[in-house]
C-alpha positions as CSV (number, residue, x, y, z in Angstrom):
1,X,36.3,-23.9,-122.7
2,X,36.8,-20.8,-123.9
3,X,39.2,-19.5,-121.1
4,X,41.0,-23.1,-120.9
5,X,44.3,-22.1,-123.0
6,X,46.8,-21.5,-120.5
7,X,49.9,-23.6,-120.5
8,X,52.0,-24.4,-118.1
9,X,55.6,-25.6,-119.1
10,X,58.1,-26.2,-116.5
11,X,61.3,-25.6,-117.0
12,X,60.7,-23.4,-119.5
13,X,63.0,-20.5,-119.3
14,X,65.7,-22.4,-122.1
15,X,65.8,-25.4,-123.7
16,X,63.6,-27.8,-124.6
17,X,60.6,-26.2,-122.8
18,X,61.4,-22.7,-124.7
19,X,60.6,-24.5,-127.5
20,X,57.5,-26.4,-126.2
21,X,56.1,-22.9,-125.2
22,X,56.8,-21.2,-128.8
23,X,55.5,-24.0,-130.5
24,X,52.5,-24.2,-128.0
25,X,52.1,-20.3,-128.4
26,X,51.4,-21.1,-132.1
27,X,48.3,-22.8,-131.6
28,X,46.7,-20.2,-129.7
29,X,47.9,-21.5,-126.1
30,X,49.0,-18.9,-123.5
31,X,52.7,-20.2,-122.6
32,X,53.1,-20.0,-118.7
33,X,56.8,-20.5,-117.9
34,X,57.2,-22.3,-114.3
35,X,61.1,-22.1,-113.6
36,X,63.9,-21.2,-110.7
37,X,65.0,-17.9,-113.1
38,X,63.0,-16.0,-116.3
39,X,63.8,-16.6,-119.7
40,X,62.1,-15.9,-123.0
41,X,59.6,-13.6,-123.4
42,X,57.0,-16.0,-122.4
43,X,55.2,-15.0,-118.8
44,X,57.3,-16.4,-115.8
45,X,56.4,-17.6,-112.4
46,X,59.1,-18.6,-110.4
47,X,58.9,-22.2,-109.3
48,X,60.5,-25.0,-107.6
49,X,58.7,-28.0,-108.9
50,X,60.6,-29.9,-106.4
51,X,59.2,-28.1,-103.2
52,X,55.4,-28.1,-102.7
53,X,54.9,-25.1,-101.4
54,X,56.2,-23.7,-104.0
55,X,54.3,-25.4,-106.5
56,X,51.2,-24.6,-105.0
57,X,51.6,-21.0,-104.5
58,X,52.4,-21.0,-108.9
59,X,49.8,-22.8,-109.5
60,X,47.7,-19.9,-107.4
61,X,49.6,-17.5,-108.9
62,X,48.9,-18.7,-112.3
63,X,45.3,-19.0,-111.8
64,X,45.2,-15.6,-110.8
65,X,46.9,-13.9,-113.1
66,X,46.2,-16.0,-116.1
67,X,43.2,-18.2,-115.5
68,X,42.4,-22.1,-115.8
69,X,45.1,-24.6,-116.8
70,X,44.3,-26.7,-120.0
71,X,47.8,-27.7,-120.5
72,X,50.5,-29.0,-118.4
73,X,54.1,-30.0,-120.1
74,X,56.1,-31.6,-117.0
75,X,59.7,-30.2,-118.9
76,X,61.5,-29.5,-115.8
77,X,64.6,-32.0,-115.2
78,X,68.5,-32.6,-114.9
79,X,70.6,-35.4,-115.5
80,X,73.2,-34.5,-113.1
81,X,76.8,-35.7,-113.6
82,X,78.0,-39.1,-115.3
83,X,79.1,-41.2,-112.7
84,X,78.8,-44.8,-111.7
85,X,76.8,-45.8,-109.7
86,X,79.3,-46.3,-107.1
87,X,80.4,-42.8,-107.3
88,X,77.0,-41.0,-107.3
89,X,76.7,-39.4,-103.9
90,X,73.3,-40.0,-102.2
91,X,72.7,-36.1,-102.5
92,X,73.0,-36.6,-106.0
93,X,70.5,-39.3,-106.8
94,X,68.3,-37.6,-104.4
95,X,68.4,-34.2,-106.1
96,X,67.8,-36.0,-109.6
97,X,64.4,-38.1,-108.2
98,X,63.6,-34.9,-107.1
99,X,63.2,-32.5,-109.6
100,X,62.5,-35.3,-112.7
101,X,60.2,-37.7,-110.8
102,X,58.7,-35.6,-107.5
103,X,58.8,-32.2,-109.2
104,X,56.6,-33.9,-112.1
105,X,54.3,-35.8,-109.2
106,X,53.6,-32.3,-107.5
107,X,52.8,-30.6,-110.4
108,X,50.4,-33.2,-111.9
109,X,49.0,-32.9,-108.6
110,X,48.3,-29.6,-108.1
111,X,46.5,-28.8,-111.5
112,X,45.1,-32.1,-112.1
113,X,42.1,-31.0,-109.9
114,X,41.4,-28.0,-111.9
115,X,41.5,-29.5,-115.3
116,X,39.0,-32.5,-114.3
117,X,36.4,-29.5,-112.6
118,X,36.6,-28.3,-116.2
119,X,36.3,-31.5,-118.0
120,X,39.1,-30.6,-119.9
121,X,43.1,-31.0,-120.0
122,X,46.1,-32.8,-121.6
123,X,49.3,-33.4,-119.4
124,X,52.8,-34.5,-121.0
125,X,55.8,-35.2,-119.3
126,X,59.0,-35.3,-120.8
127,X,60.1,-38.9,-120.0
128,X,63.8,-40.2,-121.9
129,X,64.5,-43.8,-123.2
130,X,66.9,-43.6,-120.2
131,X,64.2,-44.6,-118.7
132,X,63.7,-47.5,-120.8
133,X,67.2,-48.7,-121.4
134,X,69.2,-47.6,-118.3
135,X,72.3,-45.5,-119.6
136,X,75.3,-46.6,-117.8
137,X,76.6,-43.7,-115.4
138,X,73.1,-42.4,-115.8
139,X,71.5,-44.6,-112.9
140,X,69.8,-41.9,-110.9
141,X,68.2,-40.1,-114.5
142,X,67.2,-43.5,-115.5
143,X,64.9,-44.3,-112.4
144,X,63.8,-41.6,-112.3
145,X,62.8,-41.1,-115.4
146,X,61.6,-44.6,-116.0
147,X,59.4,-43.6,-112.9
148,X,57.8,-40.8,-115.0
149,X,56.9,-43.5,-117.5
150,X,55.0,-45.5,-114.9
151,X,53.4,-42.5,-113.4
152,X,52.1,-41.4,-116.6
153,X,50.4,-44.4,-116.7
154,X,49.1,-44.8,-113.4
155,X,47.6,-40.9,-113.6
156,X,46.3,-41.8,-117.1
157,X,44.5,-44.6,-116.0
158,X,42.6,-42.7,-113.2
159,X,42.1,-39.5,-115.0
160,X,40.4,-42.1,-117.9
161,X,36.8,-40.8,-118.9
162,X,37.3,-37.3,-117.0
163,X,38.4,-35.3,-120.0
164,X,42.0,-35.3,-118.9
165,X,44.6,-37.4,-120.8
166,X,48.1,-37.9,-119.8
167,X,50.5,-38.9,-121.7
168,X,54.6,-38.7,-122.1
169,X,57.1,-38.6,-124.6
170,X,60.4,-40.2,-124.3
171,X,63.4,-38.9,-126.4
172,X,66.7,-40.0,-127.5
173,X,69.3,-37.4,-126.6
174,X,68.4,-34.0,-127.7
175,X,70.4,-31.1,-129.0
176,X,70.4,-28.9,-125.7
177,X,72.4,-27.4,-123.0
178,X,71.3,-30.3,-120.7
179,X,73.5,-32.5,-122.5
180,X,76.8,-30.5,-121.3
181,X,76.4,-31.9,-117.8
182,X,77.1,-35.6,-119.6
183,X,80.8,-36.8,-120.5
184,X,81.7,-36.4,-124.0
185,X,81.7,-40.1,-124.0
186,X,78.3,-40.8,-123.1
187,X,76.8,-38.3,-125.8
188,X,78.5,-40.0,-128.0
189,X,77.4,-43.7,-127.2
190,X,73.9,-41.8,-127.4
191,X,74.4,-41.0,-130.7
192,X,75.8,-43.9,-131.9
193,X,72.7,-45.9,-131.1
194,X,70.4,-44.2,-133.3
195,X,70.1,-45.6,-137.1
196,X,69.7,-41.6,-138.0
197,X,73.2,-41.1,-136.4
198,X,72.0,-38.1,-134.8
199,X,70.9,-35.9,-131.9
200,X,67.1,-34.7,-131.8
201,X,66.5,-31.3,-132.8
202,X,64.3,-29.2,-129.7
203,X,61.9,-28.8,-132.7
204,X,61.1,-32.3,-133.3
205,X,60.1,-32.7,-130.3
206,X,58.1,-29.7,-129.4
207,X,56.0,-30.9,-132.2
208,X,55.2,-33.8,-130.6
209,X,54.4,-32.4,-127.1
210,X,52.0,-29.8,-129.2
211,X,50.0,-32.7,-130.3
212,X,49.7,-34.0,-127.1
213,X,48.4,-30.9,-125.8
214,X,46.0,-30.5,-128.4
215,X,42.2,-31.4,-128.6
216,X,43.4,-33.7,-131.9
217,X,44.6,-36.2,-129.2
218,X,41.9,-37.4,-127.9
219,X,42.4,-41.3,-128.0
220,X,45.5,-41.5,-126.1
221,X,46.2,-41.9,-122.5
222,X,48.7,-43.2,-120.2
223,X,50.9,-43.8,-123.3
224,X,54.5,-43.0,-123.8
225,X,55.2,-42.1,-127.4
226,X,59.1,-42.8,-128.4
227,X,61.2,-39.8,-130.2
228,X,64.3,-42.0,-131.1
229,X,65.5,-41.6,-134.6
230,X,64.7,-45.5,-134.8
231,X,66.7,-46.7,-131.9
232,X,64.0,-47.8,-130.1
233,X,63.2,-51.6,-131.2
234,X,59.8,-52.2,-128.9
């Protein structure tokens, strides 16, 4: 146990997963930042979580360099552009299942192994109540997304009892660069569903993601814990 206090946050060059690994970093946790290009001062290992080869040789990588894997944070994700589902190009939808849905598959996949050898590890993905709802000319972020939350309980399940808990988190809109791919007009029907009348702050939820990934959770798994500002209802 005393080596298990690397984690691994994809996506984590900017964004949300920045500030998953900062807040991480302050509970003694090794950030590991798996993205497509460096940023932050955190250590980098370029990754693809959508290809598995390239997942596979991080996951080496980061065993090498860094040692085992007690946290995973499944960040990595785009929304791609607002469209209709009758305008989204199959390339497009395809792209989005692969990096929010496969991408958090693979990497689940590849450390998952490591982390029940140990008897030890927490994995959170970043879900979205997208994935709840369905946010029109979102379609292809919805699924997948709302295929996150259903994996996350599926792997939770099975992973019961071995020391590993999975769970995910699933925001409202957050403050973030992410949201610049959207139409100004879908932020702000995002916004106008929450009683706080408000984007989430990177912050709030990196708070929550460092419980997840703590030893303090320890009776949770296969759950999805909502970060709305009260617009969730169930």
């Amino acid at each position: 146990m005393e080596r298990a206090k690397v984690a691994v946050v994809t996506g984590g060059a900017k964004g949300i997963g920045r500030a998953v690994a900062e807040r991480l970093e302050q509970d003694g946790l090794i950030p590991v930042v798996w993205d497509l290009e460096p940023g932050g001062r955190h250590a980098f290992v370029a990754c693809d979580v959508a290809d598995e080869a390239s997942v596979a040789a991080a996951t080496a990588l980061t065993l090498e360099r860094h040692g085992p894997i007690a946290v995973l944070v499944n960040n990595a994700g785009l929304t791609g552009p607002s469209t209709t589902v009758s305008e989204t190009p199959l390339s497009q939808w395809q792209r989005v299942q692969a990096v929010n849905l496969t991408g958090t598959f693979l990497c689940s996949k590849a450390v998952a192994a490591g982390m029940v050898e140990s008897g030890y590890g927490r994995i959170v993905n970043i879900a979205s109540l997208a994935g709840k709802e369905g946010t029109p000319t979102l379609a292809a972020y919805s699924a997948a997304k709302a295929g996150v939350i259903a994996f996350t309980k599926s792997q939770g399940k099975e992973l019961a009892g071995t020391g590993v808990l999975v769970n995910a988190v699933a925001p409202a809109a957050i403050e973030t660069d992410l949201l610049r791919q959207m139409s100004r007009e879908t932020v702000a029907t995002m916004i106008a569903k929450s009683p706080l009348g408000r984007l989430g702050r990177v912050e709030e939820l990196a708070e929550l993601v460092a419980w997840l990934s703590s030893p303090a959770c320890s009776f949770s798994t296969g759950a999805v814990f909502d970060l709305s500002g009260g617009r969730a209802t169930y």
